[in-house]
C-alpha positions in Angstrom: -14.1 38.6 30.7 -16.8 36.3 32.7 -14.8 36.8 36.1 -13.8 40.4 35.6 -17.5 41.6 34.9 -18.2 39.7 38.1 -16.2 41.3 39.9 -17.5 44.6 39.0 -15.4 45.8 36.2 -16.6 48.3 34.2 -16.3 47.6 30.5 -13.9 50.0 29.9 -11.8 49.1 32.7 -12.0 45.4 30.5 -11.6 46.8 27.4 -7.9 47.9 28.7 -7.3 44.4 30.4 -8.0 42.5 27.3 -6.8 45.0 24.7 -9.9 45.4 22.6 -12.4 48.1 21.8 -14.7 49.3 24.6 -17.3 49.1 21.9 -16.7 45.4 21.4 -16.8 44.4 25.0 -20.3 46.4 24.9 -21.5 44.5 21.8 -20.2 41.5 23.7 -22.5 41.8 27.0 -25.4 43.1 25.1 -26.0 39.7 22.4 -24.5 37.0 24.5 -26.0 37.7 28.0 -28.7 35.7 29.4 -32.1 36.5 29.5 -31.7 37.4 33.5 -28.7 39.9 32.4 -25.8 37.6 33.7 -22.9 37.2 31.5 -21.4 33.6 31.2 -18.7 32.7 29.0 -20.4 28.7 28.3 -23.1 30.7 27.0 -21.4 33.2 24.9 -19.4 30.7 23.2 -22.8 28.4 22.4 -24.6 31.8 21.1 -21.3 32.5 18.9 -21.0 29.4 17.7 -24.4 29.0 16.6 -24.6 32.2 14.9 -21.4 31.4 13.1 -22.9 28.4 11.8 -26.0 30.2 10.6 -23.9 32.5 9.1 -23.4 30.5 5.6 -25.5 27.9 3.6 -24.8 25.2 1.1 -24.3 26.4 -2.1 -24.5 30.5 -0.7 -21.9 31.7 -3.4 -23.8 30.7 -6.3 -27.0 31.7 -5.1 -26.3 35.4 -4.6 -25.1 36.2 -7.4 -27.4 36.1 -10.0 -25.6 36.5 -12.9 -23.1 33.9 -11.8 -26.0 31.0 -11.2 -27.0 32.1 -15.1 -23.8 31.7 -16.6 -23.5 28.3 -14.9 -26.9 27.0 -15.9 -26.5 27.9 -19.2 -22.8 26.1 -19.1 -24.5 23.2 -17.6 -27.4 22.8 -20.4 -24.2 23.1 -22.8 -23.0 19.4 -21.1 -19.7 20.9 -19.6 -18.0 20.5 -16.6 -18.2 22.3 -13.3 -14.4 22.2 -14.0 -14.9 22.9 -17.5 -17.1 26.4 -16.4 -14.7 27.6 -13.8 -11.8 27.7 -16.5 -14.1 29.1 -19.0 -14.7 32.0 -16.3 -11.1 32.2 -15.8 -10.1 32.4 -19.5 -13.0 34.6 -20.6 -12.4 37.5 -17.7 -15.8 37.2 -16.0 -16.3 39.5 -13.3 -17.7 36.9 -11.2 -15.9 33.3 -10.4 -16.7 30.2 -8.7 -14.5 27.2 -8.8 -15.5 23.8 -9.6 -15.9 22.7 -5.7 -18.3 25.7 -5.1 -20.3 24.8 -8.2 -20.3 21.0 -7.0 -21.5 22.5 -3.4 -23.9 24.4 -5.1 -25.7 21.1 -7.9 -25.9 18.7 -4.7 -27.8 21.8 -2.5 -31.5 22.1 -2.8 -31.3 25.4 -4.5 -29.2 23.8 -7.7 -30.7 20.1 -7.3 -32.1 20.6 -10.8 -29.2 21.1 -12.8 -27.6 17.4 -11.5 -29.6 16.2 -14.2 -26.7 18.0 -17.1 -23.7 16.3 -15.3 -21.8 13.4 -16.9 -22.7 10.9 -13.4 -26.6 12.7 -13.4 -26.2 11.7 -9.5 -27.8 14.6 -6.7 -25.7 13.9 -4.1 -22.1 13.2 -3.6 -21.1 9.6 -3.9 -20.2 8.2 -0.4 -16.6 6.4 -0.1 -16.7 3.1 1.3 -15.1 2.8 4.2 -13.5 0.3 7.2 -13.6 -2.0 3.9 -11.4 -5.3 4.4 -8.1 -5.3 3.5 -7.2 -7.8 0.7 -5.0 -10.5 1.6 -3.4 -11.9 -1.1 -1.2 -14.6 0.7 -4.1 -15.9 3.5 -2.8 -17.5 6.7 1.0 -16.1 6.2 3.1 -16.5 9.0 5.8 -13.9 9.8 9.3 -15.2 9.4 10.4 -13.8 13.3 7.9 -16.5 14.5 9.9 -19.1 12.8 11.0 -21.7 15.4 14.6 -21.8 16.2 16.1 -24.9 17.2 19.2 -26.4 16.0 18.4 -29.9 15.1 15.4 -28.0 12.4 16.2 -27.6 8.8 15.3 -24.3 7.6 15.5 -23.2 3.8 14.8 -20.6 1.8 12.7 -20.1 -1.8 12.6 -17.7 -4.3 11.7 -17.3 -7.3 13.7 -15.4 -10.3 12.4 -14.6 -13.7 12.2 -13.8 -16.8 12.5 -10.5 -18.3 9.4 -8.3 -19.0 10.0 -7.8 -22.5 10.2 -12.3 -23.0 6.6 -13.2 -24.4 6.5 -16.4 -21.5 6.7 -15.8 -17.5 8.8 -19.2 -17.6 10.6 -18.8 -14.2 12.7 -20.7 -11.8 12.1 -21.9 -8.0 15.2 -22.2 -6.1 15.5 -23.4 -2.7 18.9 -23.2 -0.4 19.5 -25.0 2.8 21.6 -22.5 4.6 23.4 -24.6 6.9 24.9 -26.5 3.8 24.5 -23.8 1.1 22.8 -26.6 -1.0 20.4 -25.7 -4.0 17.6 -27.3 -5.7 16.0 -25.6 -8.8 12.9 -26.6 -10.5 12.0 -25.0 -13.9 8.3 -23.8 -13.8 6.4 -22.7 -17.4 4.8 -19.3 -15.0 3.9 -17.8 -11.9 0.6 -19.1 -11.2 0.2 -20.2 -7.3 -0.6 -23.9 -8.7 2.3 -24.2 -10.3 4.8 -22.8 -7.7 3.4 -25.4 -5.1 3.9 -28.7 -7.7 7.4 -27.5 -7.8 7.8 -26.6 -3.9 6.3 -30.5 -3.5 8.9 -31.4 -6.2 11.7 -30.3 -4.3 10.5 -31.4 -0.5 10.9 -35.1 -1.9 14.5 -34.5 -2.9 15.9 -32.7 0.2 14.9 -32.9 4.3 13.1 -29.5 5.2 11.5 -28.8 8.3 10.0 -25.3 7.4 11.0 -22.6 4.4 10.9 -19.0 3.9 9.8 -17.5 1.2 8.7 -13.6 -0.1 5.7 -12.7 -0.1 5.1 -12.9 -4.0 1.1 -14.2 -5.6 3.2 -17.5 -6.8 3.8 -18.4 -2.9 -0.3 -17.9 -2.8 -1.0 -21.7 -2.1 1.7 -22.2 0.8 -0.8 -24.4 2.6 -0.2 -27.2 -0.3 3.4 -27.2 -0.2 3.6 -30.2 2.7 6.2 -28.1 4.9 5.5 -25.3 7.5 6.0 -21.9 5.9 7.0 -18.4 7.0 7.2 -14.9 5.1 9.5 -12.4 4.9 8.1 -9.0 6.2 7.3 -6.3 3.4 10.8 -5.4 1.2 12.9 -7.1 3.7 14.8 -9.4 1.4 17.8 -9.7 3.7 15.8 -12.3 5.3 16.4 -14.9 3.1 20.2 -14.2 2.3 21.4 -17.3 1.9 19.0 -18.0 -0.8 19.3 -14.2 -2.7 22.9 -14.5 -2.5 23.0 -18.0 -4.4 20.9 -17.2 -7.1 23.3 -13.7 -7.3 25.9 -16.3 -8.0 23.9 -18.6 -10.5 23.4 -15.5 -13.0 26.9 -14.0 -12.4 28.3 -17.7 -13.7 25.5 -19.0 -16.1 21.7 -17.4 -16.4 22.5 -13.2 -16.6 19.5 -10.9 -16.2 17.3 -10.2 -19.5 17.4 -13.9 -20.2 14.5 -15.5 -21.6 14.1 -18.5 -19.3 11.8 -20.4 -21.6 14.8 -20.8 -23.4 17.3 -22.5 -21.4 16.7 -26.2 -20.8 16.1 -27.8 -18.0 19.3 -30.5 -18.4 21.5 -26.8 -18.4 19.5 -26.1 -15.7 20.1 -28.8 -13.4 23.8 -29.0 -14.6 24.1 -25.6 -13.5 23.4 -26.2 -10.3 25.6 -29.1 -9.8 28.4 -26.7 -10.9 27.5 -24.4 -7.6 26.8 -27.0 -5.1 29.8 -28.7 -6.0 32.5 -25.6 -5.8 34.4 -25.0 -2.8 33.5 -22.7 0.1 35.3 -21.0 2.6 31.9 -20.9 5.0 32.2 -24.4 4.5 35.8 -25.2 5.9 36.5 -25.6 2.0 34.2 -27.9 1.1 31.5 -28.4 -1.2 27.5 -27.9 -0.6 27.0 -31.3 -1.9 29.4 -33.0 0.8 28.0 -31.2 3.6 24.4 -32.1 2.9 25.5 -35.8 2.1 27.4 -35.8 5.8 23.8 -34.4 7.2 21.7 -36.3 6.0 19.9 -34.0 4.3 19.2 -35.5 0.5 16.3 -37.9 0.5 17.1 -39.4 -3.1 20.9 -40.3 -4.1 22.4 -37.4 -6.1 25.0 -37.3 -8.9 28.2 -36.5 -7.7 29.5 -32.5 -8.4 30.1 -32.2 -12.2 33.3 -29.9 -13.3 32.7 -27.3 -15.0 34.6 -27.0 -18.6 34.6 -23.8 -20.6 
């Protein structure tokens, strides 16, 4: 419009270029030209948008209608709700309605600022939302697992932790570790979840086996990491399958002997142990046929001597 009235266009000439009313292109030129009679779009736009924003005020539906603001008030001095009022207005058939955001813009404008005092909060202005807070860690210093070192001479194992039921009235759980090279398992019994507890255990188990760094889930038991004496790494966020090896023995252990929904503060910790003697002594194909407990005995792995594998009799 700026470049064809430039160029000399009358304004019904641009009324037919840009498909509007000649009348609108007149109203157009005449509010939004400059003092010195130029027309420039920058300027229109700034004048438009200024007008515009004139145009309404904070709390404008209430205000103008009179007999609106005097149902409200009278609502408000009654103790209910600016979601209470609009339904009321909906379920009574008022002629006039304002929902509960244009009564809310209304109490925290200057013209309702009075009436804040009836609300449940009695605050005047809106409440502001923290923001850019800091997110919680709940496992500090965590290390992802795809950082985890990978040469062949380290031995890396894997922890987790499987419970009780909900419904049991203890959180009496078990910490099991594998070794995946061998497929070798060490279980400690703990009475709950707290981080304290889980890292007595984890310290339990590092004197029994050689481990050069573990990876665990990321759980509030593994919260004290930093006192377990070996270098640990986290799963990322639902990724389970990155500690298979340990997942997939404990699958076993409560397929053979500890099924889901038992209570754990029940079973003993000589079943426990004898248990796991049972599955690091059967016979795997990974392992060329041969048993968890020979493999970590040919390795090197155990640190104190172990009971040989114990047959299982039903």
């Amino acid at each position: 419009m700026e470049i064809l009235w430039r160029d000399g266009y009358g304004q019904v000439e641009i009324a037919k270029v840009l498909k509007v009313s000649k009348s609108t292109i007149s109203r157009e030129i005449k509010k939004r030209k400059r003092k010195n009679g130029i027309y420039d779009a920058a300027t229109a736009q700034h004048k438009a948008g200024v007008k515009r924003s004139n145009s309404k005020y904070q709390g404008m539906k209430v205000e103008a209608n009179p007999e609106l603001k005097r149902y409200i008030m009278r609502n408000l001095q009654k103790y209910r709700s600016p979601d209470e009022i609009a339904g009321l207005m909906r379920r009574e058939g008022k002629p006039f309605y304002a929902s509960k955001k244009a009564i809310y813009h209304w109490l925290y404008s200057s013209c309702g600022d009075s009436c804040c005092r009836y609300l449940c909060a009695r605050r005047h202005k809106r409440k502001k939302q923290k923001r850019n807070r800091l997110k919680r860690e709940t496992i500090p210093n965590k290390i992802s697992v795809l950082k985890r070192p990978k040469h062949r001479w380290m031995q890396h194992a894997e922890g987790d932790l499987f419970v009780s039921p909900r419904s049991a009235e203890t959180s009496a759980s078990v910490a099991v570790i594998c070794l995946p090279k061998s497929q070798f398992l060490v279980a400690e019994k703990v009475k709950n979840r707290k981080p304290a507890t889980m890292a007595i255990a984890v310290q339990k188990i590092d004197r029994q086996i050689k481990m050069n760094t573990l990876t665990l889930d990321r759980g509030i038991e593994n919260r004290y990491h930093e006192r377990f004496g070996v270098k640990t790494y986290f799963c990322e966020s639902h990724s389970p399958w990155q500690k298979p090896h340990v997942e997939n023995n404990i699958g076993l252990l409560r397929r053979w002997f500890v099924p889901k929904k038992t209570d754990l503060s029940k079973l003993k910790d000589v079943e426990l142990q004898r248990y796991i003697k049972i599955i690091n002594g059967k016979y795997r194909k990974s392992l060329g046929y041969r048993s968890a407990y020979e493999v970590a005995t040919e390795h090197g792995i155990l640190k104190t001597k172990q009971p040989p594998e114990v047959a299982f009799h039903w």
